[in-house]
C-alpha positions, 0 to 999 in steps of 0.5 A: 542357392547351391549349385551343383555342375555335372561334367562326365568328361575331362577334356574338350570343350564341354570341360573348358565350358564346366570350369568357366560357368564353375568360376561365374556362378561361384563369383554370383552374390546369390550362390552359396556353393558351387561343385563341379563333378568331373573325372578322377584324371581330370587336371583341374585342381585349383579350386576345391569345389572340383569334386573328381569322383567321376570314372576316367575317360582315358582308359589305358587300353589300347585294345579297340574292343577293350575301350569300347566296354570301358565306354560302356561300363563308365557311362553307366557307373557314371550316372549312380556315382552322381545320383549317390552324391546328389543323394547327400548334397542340399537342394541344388541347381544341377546343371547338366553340362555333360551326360551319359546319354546312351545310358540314360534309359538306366539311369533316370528312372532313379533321378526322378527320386532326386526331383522333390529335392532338386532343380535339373537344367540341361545345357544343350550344347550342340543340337547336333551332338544329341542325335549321335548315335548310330541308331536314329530311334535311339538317339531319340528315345534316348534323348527323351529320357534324358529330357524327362527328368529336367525343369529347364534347358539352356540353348544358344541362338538355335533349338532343332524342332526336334520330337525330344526337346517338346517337353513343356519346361522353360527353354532359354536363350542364352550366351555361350560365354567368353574363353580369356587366356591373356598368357600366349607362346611367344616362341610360337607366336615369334616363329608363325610371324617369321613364317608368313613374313609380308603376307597375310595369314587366315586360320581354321583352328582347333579340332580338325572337322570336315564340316569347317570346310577345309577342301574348299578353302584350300581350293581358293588358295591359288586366286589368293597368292598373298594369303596363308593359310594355317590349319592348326588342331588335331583331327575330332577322330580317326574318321578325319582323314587329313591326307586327303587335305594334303594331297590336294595341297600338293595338286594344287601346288599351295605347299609354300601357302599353307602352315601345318600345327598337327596336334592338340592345342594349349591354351598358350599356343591357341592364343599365340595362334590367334595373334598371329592370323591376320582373318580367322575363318568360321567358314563351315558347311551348311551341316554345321548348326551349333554355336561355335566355341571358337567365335568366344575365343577370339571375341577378346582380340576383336579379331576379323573372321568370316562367317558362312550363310548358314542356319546355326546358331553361329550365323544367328549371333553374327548378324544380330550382333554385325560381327563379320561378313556373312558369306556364302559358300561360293568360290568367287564371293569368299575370295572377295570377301577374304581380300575385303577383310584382310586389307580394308581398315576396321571401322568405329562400327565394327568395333562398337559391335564388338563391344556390345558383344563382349558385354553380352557374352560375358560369363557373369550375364550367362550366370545372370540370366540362368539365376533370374530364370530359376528363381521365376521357375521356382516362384511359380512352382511355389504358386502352383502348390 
């Protein structure tokens, strides 16, 4: 089986998640080729199966209105620039990991050509980002179109009941996959463990977003004395104000509570970042319904972290599997829950859980389940004809 990855942008999560299914599927006995499609900027470039043809996602214009035309025109020269390889390429297993959804009303009808030859999977990410649009009716025809063209959908834990994921094709289950990065900063890592000295350190890392309920866990930190608190990410876009952050610190008087890491993270820092947190916080709004690419970071590390009780795909694999506390967003009971964490002993329990989890969220059993899913969709496509 030939398989074919399509990833429109070169940085992010999405990108971070096109190269470790590229690496699974390259190592599964039953794929002959593995591509992956990604833009002319990208950084990879260790492996020759990464095919840079895609249009760059980081335009040199400063100008607001500039960029948003170069937006527009790479998510529509984007889609031909991939039906014209597809075109050339053997049948493949096209897994759309990431997508020009606001053209696709353009773009699918000439896909549809590439059905007879081709098997289309959709890795919904996020339930949430297909929705983004500002335009309600848009996003969902939207959505539709790009649904209409698939033979599969992949999703974590949850699937919103939402009007353009009804198509009748086989929608799976399956796991987000672990990110292992066993070098870290040891300067960073040297520097954090001198600041919090004798105290505890809990974490929000990565992308700073509103829905990871900063201003309430800030607002706890005066009935927590012996805890830091480390916000380390940059903020996911300039609609995140982080002064307002600040400024309840200083109300507050936490400033000597809280260690600021304002910028985009290596995987080297990530990693020092996770060593050094005594208690990772996945503690989000009820807003918040995706799976979480921080819980497969620090998976490895068996690291404690509290969860909130919420209806995402985060909260479903947390209690199937008994990885952590589940909380809910309550003053009195998170405080509680965060001194339970960081000062009780980890139990036989606690880590036998985590390795049942290691063992299902690995790569390889992703790549597993999609190959076994394919080869059964391409079986009863054969009976059907």
């Amino acid at each position: 089986m030939n398989v074919v990855i399509l990833n429109t942008n070169s940085f992010g999560g999405n990108y971070e998640y096109s190269r470790c299914i590229a690496k699974a599927y390259s190592d599964n006995e039953h794929i002959t080729d593995c591509k992956v499609l990604i833009p002319a900027n990208a950084t990879q470039q260790e492996n020759a199966c990464y095919k840079k043809i895609l249009i760059s996602d980081l335009p040199r214009y400063k100008n607001k209105l500039f960029r948003k035309f170069y937006f527009l025109f790479r998510s529509i020269i984007n889609p031909f620039i991939v039906f014209s390889f597809l075109r050339k390429a053997p049948p493949s297993l096209v897994i759309v990991n990431d997508y020009e959804q606001i053209s696709s009303m353009l773009w699918v009808p000439f896909f549809y050509l590439l059905k007879p030859k081709h098997t289309f999977v959709v890795l919904l990410h996020d339930p949430d980002r297909d929705a983004y649009l500002p335009v309600r009716f848009l996003s969902e025809l939207t959505m539709k179109a790009v649904m209409s063209i698939m033979d599969m959908a992949l999703y974590h834990e949850i699937l919103p009941d939402k009007t353009y994921y009804k198509k009748e094709i086989p929608k799976i289950n399956i796991p987000h996959g672990l990110y292992e990065h066993p070098e870290y900063d040891q300067a960073l890592l040297n520097s954090l463990v001198s600041q919090k000295g004798e105290r505890k350190m809990m974490g929000i890392i990565g992308n700073i977003r509103d829905e990871k309920n900063y201003s309430f866990i800030i607002d706890c930190l005066p009935d927590l004395p012996h805890v830091v608190l480390l916000i380390a990410g940059k903020p996911s876009s300039s609609s995140v104000v982080i002064e307002t952050y600040k400024e309840q610190i200083k109300k507050l008087n936490v400033l000597h509570q809280v260690i600021w890491i304002e910028k985009h993270l290596s995987d080297d820092e990530m990693q020092a970042i996770i060593k050094a947190c005594d208690l990772v916080l996945l503690y989000y709004k009820h807003s918040f319904t995706s799976q979480s690419g921080l819980l497969n970071l620090i998976a490895p590390h068996k690291k404690r972290f509290i969860v909130s009780d919420s209806k995402s795909a985060l909260t479903n694999v947390v209690r199937k599997f008994a990885l952590a506390e589940i909380i809910p967003v309550n003053k009195k009971e998170f405080i509680d829950s965060v001194s339970r964490a960081l000062y009780a002993d980890v139990s036989t329990d606690q880590l036998e859980a985590w390795e049942h989890y290691l063992e299902y969220a690995s790569w390889h059993n992703h790549v597993r389940i999609v190959v076994e899913h394919v080869h059964e969709l391409h079986k009863r496509k054969k009976r059907i004809v």
